[in-house]
C-alpha positions in Angstrom: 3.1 -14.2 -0.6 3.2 -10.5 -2.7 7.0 -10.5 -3.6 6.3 -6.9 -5.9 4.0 -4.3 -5.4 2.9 -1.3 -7.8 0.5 2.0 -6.5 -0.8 3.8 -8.7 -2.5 6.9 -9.0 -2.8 10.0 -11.7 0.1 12.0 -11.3 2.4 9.7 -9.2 3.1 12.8 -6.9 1.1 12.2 -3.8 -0.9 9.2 -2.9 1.0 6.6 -4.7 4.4 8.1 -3.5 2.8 8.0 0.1 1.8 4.4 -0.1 4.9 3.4 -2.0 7.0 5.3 0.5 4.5 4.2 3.6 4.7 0.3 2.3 8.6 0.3 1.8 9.2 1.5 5.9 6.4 -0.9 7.0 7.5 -3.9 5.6 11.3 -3.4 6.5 9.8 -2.8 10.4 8.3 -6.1 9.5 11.1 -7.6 8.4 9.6 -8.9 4.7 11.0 -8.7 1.2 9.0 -6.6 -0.8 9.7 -5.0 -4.2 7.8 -1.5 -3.9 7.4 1.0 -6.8 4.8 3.6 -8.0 3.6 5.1 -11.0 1.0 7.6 -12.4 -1.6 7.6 -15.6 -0.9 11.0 -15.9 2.6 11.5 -14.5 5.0 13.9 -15.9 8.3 12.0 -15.8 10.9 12.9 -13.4 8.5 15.5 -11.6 9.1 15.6 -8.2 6.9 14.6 -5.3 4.3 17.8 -4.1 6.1 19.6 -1.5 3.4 18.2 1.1 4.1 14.6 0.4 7.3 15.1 1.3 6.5 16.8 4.2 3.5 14.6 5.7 6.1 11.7 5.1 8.8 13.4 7.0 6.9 13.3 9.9 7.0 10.1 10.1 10.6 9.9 9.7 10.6 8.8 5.8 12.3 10.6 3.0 10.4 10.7 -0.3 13.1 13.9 -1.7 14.4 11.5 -4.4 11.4 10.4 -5.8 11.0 11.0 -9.5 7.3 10.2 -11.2 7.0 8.0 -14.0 4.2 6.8 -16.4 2.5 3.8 -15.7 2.9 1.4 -19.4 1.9 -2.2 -20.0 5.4 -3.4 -19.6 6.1 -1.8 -16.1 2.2 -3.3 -15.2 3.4 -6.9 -16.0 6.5 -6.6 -14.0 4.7 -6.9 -10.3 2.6 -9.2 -8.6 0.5 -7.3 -7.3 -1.1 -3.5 -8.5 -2.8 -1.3 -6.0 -5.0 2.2 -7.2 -6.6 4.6 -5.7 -9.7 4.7 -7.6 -12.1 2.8 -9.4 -11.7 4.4 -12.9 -7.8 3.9 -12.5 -8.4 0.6 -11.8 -10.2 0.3 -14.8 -7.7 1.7 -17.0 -4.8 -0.1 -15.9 -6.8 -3.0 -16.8 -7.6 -1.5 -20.3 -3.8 -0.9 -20.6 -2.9 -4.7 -20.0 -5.7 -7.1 -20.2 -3.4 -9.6 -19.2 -3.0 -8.5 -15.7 -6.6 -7.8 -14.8 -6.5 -10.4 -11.7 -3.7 -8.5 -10.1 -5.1 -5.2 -10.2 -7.4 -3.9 -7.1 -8.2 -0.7 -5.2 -5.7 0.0 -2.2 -8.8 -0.2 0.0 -10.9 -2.9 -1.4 -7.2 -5.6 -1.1 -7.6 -6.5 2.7 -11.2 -7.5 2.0 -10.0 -9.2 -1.1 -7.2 -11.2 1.1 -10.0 -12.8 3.0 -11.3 -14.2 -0.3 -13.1 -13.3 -3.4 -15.8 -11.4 -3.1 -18.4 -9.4 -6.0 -17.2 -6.7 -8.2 -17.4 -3.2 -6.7 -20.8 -1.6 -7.9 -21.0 2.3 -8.2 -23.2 2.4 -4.9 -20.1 1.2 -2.9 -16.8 1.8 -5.0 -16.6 5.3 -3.5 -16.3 3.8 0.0 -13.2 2.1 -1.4 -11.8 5.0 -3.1 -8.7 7.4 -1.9 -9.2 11.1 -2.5 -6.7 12.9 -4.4 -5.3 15.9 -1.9 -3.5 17.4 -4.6 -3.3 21.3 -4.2 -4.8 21.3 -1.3 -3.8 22.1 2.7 -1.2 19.8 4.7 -3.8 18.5 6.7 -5.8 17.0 4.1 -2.4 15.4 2.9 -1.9 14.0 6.6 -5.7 12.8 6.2 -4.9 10.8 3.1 -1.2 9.3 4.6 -3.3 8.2 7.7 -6.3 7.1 5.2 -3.5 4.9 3.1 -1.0 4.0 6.1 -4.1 2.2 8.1 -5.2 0.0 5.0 -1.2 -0.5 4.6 -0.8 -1.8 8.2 -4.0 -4.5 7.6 -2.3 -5.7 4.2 1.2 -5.9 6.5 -0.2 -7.4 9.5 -2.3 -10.2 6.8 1.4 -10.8 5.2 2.9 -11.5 8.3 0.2 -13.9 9.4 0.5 -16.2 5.9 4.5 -15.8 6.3 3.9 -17.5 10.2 1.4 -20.4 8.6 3.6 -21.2 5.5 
């Protein structure tokens, strides 16, 4: 089983603080031992999460006050099992970054598919279907969208986990 995971997104201030945050409370409900961090491409270190992260978390009961973004780098990339973005051209740079970790690098939304077993390359007629859309500077409500959009695919990947932890 995934002992480490790493989102990632641009500026590591809204949807991979949501699915790092969302991840972190699912699995301790769960009662597994994961190592959960995020990171941006773009991140300004130390900035803060946006004000509606935090908020759309908070309903939910989790905290994401303390969280400080920081820049995604070849070194952090090699420290996790698994690496999780948000789109298709991050994917591709985080692959361009470290070569070496290509086969642990997917798309948040493509990875429960992926669990089930290999399957072809995303093609640009279908990689926007796997894709989650930045909400950055926009209303609450799109933020909710996007933590529903991210917690659903995080609940599959969870409930999958907790299945191979019962067979092993």
């Amino acid at each position: 089983m995934v002992k480490s995971v790493l989102f990632v997104c641009t500026g590591n201030t809204c949807r991979s603080v949501m699915a790092e945050h969302l991840l972190r409370h699912y699995a301790a409900e769960a009662g597994l031992a994961i190592k959960v961090a995020s990171a941006g491409l773009g991140a300004f270190a130390g900035s803060p999460a946006a004000a509606n992260t935090v908020a759309v978390l908070e309903e939910k009961g989790i905290s994401a006050k303390r969280h400080k973004a920081r820049a995604v780098d070849a070194g952090l990339l090699a420290e996790f099992d698994l690496i999780l973005a948000m789109t298709k051209a991050q994917q591709d740079r985080l692959r361009a970054i470290n070569p070496a970790v290509s086969d642990k690098i997917f798309l948040l939304k493509e990875f429960p598919e992926r669990m089930q077993g290999p399957r072809e390359e995303l093609t640009g007629s279908n990689e926007k279907d796997y894709e989650v859309s930045d909400p950055f500077g926009q209303s609450k409500e799109i933020y909710r969208q996007t933590r529903q959009e991210i917690s659903r695919v995080l609940k599959a990947i969870i409930n999958a986990w907790r299945r191979e932890g019962e067979q092993a």
